[in-house]
N, C-alpha and C positions, 0 to 999 in steps of 0.2 A: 814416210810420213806415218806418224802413228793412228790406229784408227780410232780416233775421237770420239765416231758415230757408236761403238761398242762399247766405250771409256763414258760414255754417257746414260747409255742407255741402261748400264752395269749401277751407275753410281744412283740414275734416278729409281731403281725399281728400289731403293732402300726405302722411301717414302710411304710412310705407313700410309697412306690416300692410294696412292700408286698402287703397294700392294693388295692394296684389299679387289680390287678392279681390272678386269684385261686391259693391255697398255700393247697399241699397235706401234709399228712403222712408218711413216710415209703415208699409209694405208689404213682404214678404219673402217665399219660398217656402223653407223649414227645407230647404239641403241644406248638404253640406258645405262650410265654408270661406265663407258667405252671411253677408255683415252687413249688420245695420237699424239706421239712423238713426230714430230716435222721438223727435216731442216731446212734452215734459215741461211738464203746468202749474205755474207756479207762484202758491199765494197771496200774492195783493193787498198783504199785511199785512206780507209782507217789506218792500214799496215804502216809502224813507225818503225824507220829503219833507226837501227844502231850504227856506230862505227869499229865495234867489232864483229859484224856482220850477222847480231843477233835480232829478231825480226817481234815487237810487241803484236799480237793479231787479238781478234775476238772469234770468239766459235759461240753460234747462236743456234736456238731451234726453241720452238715454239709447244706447248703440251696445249692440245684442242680435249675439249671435256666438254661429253653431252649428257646432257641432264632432262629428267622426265620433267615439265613444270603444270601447274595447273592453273587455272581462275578462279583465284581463291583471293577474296579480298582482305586488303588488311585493318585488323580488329585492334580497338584501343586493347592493351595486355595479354594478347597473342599473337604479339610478332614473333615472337622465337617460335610456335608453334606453326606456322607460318612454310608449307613447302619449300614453295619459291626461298624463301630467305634462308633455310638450313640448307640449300641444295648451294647456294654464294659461300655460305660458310663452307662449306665441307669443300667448294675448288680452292678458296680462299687460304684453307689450312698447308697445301702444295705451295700458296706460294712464300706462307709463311714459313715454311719448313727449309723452302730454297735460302729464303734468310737467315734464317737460325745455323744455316751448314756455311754458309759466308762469316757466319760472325763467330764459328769455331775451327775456322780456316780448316773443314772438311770438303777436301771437293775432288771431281774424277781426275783418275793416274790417266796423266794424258801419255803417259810412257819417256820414258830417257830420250832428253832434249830439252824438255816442255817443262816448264814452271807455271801454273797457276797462280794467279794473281787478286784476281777477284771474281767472284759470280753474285748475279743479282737479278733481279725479277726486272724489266723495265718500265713495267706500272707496278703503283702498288694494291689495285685490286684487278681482279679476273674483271676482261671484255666480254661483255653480251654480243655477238655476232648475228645474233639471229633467234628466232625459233620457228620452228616448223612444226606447223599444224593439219600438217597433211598424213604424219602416223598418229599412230596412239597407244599412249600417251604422245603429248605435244612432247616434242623437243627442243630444247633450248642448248646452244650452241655457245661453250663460253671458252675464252682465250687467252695468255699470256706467254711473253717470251720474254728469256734468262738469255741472257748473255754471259760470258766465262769471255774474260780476259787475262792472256796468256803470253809467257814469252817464249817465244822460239828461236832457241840456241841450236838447232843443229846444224846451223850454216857459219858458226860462230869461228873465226880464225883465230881467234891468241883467247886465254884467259887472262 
């Protein structure tokens, strides 16, 4: 099996957001401007079998992205000035970039077997999860997950 979790994590650090910021594993310490890579299971039962024994799957994972936020109210003609609201755009821009790379069918070498098919965000803005106002600055916890749907030939018998 090829390692995905690398093929991923290779393709996302292209992400001018991504880059400008440390981008964990699995693993993260909530400070500002920190984003996690997490993987995503997914059921079995999506897996569409062929009858040349080539196997449709999805590989999913999730990017968490914490944001300093404040109590800052909003002003008729300084929304864009706005923390809270430039901190949604800037996670926002990750997931519009996941689209932009679906819509020039750039996506991770999942290595010989594996075709890529499609990848896309599953919402189309970042999830507020939370904020925590127990550091400081407060922290605001936001989320989305890309799914990458995939075929998997290398159980394939006849071409």
């Amino acid at each position: 099996m090829a390692d995905m979790n690398e093929a991923v994590i290779n393709f996302i650090m292209d992400c001018p957001e991504i880059q400008a910021h440390p981008l964990y594993f699995n693993f993260a310490e909530a400070k500002d401007n920190t984003k996690q890579l997490v993987t995503v299971a997914n059921d079995r039962i999506l897996n569409k079998p062929y009858i040349d024994g080539s196997v449709q799957k999805r590989y999913s994972f999730t990017i968490i992205d914490f944001r300093s936020v404040i109590y800052q109210a909003l002003v008729d003609g300084m929304v864009d000035k706005n923390e809270n609201v430039e901190e949604v755009v800037d996670v926002q821009s990750i997931i519009d970039w996941i689209e932009d790379q679906n819509e020039l069918k750039n996506f991770p070498d999942f290595g010989i077997g594996y075709t890529v098919d499609e990848m896309h965000c599953a919402s189309d803005v970042p999830n507020l999860n939370g904020v925590d106002t127990n550091v400081k600055p407060a922290l605001a916890k936001y989320s989305f997950t890309i799914q990458i749907d995939y075929l998997d030939s290398t159980k394939k018998i006849w071409t």
